[in-house]
N, C-alpha and C positions, 0 to 999 in steps of 0.2 A: 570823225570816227562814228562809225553807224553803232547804233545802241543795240545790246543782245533779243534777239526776238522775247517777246514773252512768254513764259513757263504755263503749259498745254493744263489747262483747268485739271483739278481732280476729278471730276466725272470722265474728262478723256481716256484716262489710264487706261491700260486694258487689266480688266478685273483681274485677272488671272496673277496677274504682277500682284493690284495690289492686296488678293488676299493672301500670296505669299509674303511678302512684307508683314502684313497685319498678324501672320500667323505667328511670326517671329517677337511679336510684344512681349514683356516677363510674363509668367504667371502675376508675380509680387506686387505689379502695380497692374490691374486689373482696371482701376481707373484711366490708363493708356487708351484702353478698344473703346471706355463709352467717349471719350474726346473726339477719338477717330471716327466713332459714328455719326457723330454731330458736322463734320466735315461736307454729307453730302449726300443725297437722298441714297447715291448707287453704294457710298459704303456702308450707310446705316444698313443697307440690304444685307449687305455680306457676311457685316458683322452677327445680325441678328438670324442669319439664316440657318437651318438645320447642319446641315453639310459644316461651311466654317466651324460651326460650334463644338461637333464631333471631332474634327481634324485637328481643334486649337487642344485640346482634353485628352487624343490621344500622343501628339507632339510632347507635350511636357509632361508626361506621364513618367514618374521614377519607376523602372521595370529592375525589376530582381528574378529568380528561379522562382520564389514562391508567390508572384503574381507580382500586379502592375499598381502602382499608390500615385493618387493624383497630387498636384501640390499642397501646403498644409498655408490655408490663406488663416485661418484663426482657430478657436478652439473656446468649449464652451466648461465655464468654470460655475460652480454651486458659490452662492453666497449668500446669505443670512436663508430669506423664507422664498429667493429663486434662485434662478442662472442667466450668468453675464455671458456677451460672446466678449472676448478678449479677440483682436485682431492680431495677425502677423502679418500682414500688408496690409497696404490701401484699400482694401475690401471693407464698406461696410454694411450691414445690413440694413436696408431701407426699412423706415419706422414703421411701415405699415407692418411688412410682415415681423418684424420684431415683434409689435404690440409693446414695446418698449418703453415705458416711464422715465420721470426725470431722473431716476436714481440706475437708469441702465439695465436693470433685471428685464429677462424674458417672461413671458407667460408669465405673471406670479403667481408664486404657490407652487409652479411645478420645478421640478429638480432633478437635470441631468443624471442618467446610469449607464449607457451606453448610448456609440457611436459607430456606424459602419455601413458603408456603399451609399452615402448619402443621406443620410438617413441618421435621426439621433431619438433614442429610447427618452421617455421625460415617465418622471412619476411624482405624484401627489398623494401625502393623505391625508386621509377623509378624515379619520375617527379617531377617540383613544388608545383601541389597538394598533398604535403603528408597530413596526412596519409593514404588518397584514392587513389592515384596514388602509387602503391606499387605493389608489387609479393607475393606469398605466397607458401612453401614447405613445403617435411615433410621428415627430415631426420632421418636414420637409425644409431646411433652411433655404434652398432654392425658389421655392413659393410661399414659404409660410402655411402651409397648409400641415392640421392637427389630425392623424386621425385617431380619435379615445376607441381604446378596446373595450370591449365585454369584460365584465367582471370576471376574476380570475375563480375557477371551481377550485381552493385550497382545497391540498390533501387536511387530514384528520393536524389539527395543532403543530403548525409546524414554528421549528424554532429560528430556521432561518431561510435567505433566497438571494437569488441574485438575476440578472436578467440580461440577455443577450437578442441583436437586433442584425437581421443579414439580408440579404438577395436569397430569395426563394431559390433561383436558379443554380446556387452554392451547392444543393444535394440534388439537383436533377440532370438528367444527361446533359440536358440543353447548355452549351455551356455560357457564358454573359460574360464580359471585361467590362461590366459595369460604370461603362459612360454616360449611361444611360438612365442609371439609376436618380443618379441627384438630378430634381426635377420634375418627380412623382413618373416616371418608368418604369413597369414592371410589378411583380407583387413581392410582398416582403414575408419576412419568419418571424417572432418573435419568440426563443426560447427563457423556458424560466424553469430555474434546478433550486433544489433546497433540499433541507434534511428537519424530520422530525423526533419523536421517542425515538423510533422504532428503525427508518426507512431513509433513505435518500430519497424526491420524487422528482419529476419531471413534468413541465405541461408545455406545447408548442403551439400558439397560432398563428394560422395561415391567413394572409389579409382576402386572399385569394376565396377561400371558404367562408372566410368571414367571422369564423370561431374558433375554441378553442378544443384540443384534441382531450384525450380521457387520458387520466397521470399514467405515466409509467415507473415504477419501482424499480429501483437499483439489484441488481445481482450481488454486489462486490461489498462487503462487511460496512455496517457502520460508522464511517470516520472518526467517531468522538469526537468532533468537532463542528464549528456554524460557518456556513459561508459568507464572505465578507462582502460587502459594498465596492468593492475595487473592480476597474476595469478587465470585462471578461478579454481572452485571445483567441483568433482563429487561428489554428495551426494545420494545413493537410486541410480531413474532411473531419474535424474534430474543434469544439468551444471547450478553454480550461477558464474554471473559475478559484480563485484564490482561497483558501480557509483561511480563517481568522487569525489563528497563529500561528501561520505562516511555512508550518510544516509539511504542506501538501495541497494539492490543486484537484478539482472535480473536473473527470473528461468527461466531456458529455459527445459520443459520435453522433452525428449527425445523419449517418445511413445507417445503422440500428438503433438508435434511440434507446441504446447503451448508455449506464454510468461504470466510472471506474473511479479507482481514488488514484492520483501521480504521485509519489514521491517527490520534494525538491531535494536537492543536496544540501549534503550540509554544512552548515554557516561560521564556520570555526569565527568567533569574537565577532558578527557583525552581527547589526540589526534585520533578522530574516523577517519580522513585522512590516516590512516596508522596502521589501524587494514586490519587483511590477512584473508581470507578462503581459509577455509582446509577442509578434510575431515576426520572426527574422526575415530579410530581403530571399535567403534559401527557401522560403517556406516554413522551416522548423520552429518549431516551440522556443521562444527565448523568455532569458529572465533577466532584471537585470537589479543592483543593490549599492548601494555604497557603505565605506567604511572611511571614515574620517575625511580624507581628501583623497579615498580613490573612488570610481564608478566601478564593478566586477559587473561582466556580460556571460552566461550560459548559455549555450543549446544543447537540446536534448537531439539525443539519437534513437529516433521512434522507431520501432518495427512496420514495416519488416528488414528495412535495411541496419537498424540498430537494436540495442540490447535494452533500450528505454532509459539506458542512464544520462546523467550530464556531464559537456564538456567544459569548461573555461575555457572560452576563444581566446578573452582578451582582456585587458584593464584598461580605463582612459584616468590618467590623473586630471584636475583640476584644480586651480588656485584658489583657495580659500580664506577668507581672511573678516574675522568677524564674525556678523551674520548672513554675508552676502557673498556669491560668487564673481570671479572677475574672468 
C-alpha cells in the first residue's frame, strides 16, 4: 500500500483560505493568531496586516441598534495607589506597555475613570486638594502610549466632577465604527462636568486642538447634589453622569454642550446608591440595580420618540449564597 502523499506546506495555501480560517479564531483566546503567526513568514504577514486586522474586529463585533461593541478581552480595576488590568481571556498585556510592577498595578499612581473606543481616561493626584489638585491622561492599551492633558482651567471652587473619554468623530458628521480607534487612530474628546456653590460647569478637550475649551454653565437648576466617580454612559448623542445619591444623573449633549439634570425612577426598598448606567444594545440609556438576589434593568424613553421616562424591561435572578455568586 502506497503511503498518503504528503500534506502541501503552510506557505502553499492560498492566502485567501487561510486568512478565512484565521479569521474565524475566538476573540477569547487571542493567543490562537500569535501561534498561527509563528507558523510561517506568509501567515505572520496576514495576521499582522492592516486588512486581516480590520476584518478580524469587524467579524466579531457584538452589533445592537445602538452601535457595534467589540469583544470584552479584560477590564481595568483601581486598587490601593493604581490599576490592575484584570483579564477575561488569554489576552495579556505585554510588560512593556503595562509598565507593570511585581505587584500587577499599571502606571502607578494613576487610577482608572473612564473607558471608551479604546481608549481609557487614567487620573492622578498631585496635591492636598484632591480631587481637584489631580492630572488627567488617556492611555492607549493597544500601544501603551500616555497622553497627559494640560491642566484643567477649574471653574471658581468646585465641589465635585467626573470625566468622560470618546472618539472625537461621536459629535461630527463624519461618521467612525471605531475599529480604528484602539491603537492610537484618530483624535479623541475628553469631557469633564461638575457642580460648584452656584453652577453645574462643563470643560471639553480636543486632542485634536491640543487644549482645553472655556467652561460652559448649565441652563437647568442646581442639583443639590455632587457628581459621583462612577462610570459615565453614552446614550444617542448624549454623556450621563451619575449623582452621588443616586437620585439623578447629569446629561451632558454633546452637539450643544448643554447640561440638564435626568431623573432616575424610583427605588421602592432597594439600594439606588449603587444602581450603574449603561448603554443598552437599542442605544438607550440603561440602568441597572440589584435588590437581594435579583438584578432590575431600566431604559429610558428619550425624546423625541419618548416622554423621558423609565421602563423595567426586565429582572435577571441570581443564585446567591454567602458572600459570593454562583
Amino acid at each position: 500500500m502506497e503511503a498518503d502523499p504528503p500534506l502541501p506546506p503552510a506557505s502553499a495555501l492560498m492566502e485567501e483560505l487561510v486568512e478565512e480560517v484565521l479569521l474565524r479564531f475566538p476573540p477569547a483566546d487571542p493567543a490562537s493568531l500569535v501561534r498561527a503567526a509563528l507558523v510561517c513568514r506568509r501567515w505572520r504577514r496576514i495576521v499582522t496586516g492592516p486588512r486581516f486586522r480590520r476584518r478580524y474586529r469587524d467579524l466579531h463585533l457584538h452589533r445592537g441598534r445602538g452601535g457595534s461593541h467589540p469583544p470584552m478581552l479584560g477590564f481595568l480595576a483601581n486598587a490601593g495607589a493604581g490599576t490592575r488590568f484584570v483579564p477575561t481571556s488569554t489576552f495579556r498585556l505585554a510588560p512593556a506597555r503595562a509598565r507593570a510592577p511585581a505587584d500587577g498595578l499599571l502606571l502607578g499612581g494613576w487610577r482608572a475613570l473612564d473607558a471608551r473606543h479604546g481608549r481609557a481616561l487614567l487620573r492622578r493626584d498631585t496635591g492636598r486638594d484632591a480631587p481637584v489638585d489631580c492630572e488627567l491622561a488617556v492611555w492607549d492599551p493597544a500601544t501603551g502610549r500616555r497622553t497627559d492633558l494640560p491642566r484643567l482651567p477649574w471653574s471658581p471652587y468646585p465641589y465635585s466632577w467626573n470625566a468622560a473619554v470618546l472618539c472625537a468623530a461621536t459629535i461630527t458628521a463624519s461618521a467612525c465604527d471605531h475599529l480604528d480607534c484602539c491603537g492610537g487612530g484618530g483624535h479623541f474628546l475628553v469631557v469633564v462636568v461638575g457642580t460648584n456653590h452656584a453652577e453645574m460647569f462643563s470643560h471639553v478637550y480636543s486632542s485634536e486642538a491640543g487644549a482645553w475649551n472655556a467652561s460652559a454653565s448649565a441652563s437647568a437648576r442646581h442639583p443639590d447634589d455632587n457628581v459621583d466617580f462612577a462610570p459615565s454612559a453614552l446614550a444617542g448623542n448624549a454623556l450621563y453622569f451619575a449623582f452621588q445619591t443616586g437620585a439623578a444623573a447629569l446629561e451632558y449633549d454633546l452637539g450643544t454642550r448643554e447640561m440638564a439634570v435626568v431623573r432616575l425612577p424610583p427605588p421602592p426598598r432597594l439600594d439606588w446608591q449603587r444602581a450603574v448606567l449603561a448603554t443598552r444594545d437599542d442605544g438607550r440609556l440603561g440602568l441597572a440595580t440589584a435588590g437581594k438576589s435579583t438584578i432590575y434593568l431600566w431604559a429610558r424613553e428619550a425624546p423625541p420618540r419618548g416622554d423621558g421616562s423609565w421602563v423595567q424591561t426586565n429582572y435577571l435572578l441570581a443564585n446567591y449564597k454567602g458572600n459570593e455568586w454562583k
